[in-house]
KENUBA-101329 format. One record per residue (C-alpha): residue in three letters; y, x, z; residue number from 0. Coordinates in pm, whole numbers, always signed. Layout:
# residues N
ALA_Y_X_Z_NUM
...
# end
This chain:
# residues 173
UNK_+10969_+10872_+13374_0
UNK_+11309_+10936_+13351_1
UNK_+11565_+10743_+13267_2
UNK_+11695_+10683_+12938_3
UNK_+12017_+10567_+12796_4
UNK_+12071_+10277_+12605_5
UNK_+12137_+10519_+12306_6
UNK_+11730_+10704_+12344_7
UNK_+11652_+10308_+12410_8
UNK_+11776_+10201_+12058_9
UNK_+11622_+10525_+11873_10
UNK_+11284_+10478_+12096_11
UNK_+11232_+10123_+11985_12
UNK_+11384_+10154_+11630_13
UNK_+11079_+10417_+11568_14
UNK_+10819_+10191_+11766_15
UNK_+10896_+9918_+11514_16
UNK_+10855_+10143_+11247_17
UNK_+10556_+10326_+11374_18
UNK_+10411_+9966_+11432_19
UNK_+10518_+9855_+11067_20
UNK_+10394_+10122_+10859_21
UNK_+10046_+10084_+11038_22
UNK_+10076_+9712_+10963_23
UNK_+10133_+9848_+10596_24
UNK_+9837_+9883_+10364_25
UNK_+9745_+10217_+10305_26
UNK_+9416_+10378_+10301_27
UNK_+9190_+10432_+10589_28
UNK_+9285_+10671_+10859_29
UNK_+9642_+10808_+10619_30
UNK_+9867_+10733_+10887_31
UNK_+10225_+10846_+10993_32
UNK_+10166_+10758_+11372_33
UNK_+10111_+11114_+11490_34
UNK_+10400_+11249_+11340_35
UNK_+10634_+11011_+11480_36
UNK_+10456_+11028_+11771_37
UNK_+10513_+11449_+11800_38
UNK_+10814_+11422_+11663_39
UNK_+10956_+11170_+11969_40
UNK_+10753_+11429_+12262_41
UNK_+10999_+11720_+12072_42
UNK_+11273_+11478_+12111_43
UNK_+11234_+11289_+12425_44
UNK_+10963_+11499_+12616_45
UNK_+10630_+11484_+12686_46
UNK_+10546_+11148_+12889_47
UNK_+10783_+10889_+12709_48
UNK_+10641_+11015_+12391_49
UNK_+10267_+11000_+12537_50
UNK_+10397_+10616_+12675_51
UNK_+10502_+10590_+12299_52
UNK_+10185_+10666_+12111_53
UNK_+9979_+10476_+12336_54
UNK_+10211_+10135_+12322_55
UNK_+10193_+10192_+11935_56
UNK_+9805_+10208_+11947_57
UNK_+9827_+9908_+12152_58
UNK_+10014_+9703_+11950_59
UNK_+9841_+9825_+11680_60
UNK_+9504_+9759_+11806_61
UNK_+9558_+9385_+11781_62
UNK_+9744_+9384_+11448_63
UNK_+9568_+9637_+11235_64
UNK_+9470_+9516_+10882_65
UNK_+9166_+9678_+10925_66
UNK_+9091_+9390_+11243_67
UNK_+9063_+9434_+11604_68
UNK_+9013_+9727_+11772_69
UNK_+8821_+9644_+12049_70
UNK_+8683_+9852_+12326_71
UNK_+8760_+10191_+12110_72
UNK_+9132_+10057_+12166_73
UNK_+9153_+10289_+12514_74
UNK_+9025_+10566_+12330_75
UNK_+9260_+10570_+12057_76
UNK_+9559_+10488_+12332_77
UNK_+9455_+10767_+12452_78
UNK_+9422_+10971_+12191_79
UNK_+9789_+10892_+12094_80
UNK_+9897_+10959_+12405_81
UNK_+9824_+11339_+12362_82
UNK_+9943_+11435_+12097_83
UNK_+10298_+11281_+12223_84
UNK_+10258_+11515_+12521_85
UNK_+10199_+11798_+12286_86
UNK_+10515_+11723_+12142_87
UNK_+10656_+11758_+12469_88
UNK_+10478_+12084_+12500_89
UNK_+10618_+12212_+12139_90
UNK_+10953_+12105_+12255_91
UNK_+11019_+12413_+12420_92
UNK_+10895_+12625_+12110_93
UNK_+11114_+12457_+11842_94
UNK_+11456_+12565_+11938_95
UNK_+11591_+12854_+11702_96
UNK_+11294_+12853_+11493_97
UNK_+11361_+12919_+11136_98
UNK_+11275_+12642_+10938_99
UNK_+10953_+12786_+10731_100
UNK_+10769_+12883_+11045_101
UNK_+10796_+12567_+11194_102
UNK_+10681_+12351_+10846_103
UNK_+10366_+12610_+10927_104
UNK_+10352_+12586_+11299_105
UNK_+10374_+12222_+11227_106
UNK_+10100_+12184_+11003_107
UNK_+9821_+12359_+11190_108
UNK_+9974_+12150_+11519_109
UNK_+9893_+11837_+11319_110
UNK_+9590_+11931_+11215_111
UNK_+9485_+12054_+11546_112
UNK_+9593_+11687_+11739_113
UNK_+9444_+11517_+11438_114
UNK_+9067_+11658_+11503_115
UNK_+9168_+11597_+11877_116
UNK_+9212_+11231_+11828_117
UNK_+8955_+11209_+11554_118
UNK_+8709_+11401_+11855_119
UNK_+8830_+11147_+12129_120
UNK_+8771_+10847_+11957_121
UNK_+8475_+10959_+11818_122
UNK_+8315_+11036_+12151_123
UNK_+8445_+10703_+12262_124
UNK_+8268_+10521_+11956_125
UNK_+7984_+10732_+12061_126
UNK_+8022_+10594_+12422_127
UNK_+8010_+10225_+12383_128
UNK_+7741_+10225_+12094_129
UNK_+7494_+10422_+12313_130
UNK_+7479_+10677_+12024_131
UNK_+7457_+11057_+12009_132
UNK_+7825_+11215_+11991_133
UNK_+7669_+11420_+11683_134
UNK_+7546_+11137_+11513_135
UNK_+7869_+10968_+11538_136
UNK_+8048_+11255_+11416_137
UNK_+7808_+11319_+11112_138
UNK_+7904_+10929_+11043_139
UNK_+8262_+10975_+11066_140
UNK_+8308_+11337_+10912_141
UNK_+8460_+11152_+10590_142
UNK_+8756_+10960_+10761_143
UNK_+8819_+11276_+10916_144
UNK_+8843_+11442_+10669_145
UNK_+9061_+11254_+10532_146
UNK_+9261_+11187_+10888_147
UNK_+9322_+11593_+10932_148
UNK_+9421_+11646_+10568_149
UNK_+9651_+11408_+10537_150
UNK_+9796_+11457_+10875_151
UNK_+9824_+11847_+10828_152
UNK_+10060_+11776_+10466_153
UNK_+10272_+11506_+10679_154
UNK_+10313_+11728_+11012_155
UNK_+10396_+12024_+10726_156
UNK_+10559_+11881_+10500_157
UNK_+10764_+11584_+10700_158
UNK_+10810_+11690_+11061_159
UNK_+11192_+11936_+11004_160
UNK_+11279_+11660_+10786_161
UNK_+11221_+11392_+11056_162
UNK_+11378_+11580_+11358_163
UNK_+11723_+11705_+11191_164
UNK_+11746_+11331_+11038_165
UNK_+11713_+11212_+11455_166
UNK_+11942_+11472_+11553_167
UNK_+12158_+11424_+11308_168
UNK_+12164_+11067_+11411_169
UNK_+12204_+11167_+11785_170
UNK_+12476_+11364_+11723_171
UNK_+12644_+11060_+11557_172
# end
């Protein structure tokens, strides 16, 4: 990883907190700003400290969630996390000199794409450690995800410009 300055330091753990807090938050199950912020730091910062970023979040947040422990599913949803930060990183290299309405589009059908990617890795690791069928495990948790990729799609449309010109604004200080 490389290194970062005490500036990408501050901004890094200033968004950890808040990712942490606002899953700490009550809200309904599986409406979550996570994988935004998570994206949103690969565009910034690149692809592994963002993928280090969403799984330390998922971490944290495995212990702490107000909807109890994660358990073994923990790994899965570390991992999970930790792609779609590296897709950030990937996007990173797509963003610059967009124009602004393609990327609120771009941006939505990213987030709704990572969303059924996490929602599909967890699932499979639910699956896993139950000793259930993957379909059966889907069928049971087509609601939540549902409600994951919907939700996820208006936040990565609607919220992701907004969130990257506020931290470069911020960066350029």
């Amino acid at each position: 990883m490389p290194s970062l300055t005490s500036r990408q330091v501050a901004l890094f753990s200033v968004f950890a907190a808040m990712c942490i807090g606002i899953q700490l938050a009550p809200r309904p199950p599986n409406v979550e700003f996570t994988s935004l912020i998570t994206f949103t730091m690969g565009v910034f910062f690149g692809s592994l400290p963002a993928g280090i970023f969403g799984a330390l979040v998922m971490f944290v947040n495995g212990f702490l969630s107000p909807w109890g422990f994660a358990g073994m599913i923990m790994p899965f949803q570390m991992a999970g996390m930790f792609v779609v930060g590296v897709a950030g990183g990937v996007y990173k290299r797509y963003v610059a000199g967009e124009r602004a309405g393609r990327l609120c589009v771009e941006a939505a059908v990213l987030g709704a794409f990572l969303t059924f990617i996490y929602d599909v890795i967890t699932n499979s690791g639910t699956a896993l450690l139950a000793g259930r069928a993957i379909i059966l495990t889907f069928f049971m948790g087509i609601a939540m995800s549902i409600v994951h990729v919907f939700s996820n799609t208006w936040f990565f449309g609607f919220a992701f410009l907004p969130l990257l010109r506020a931290i470069q604004r911020f960066w350029k200080g």
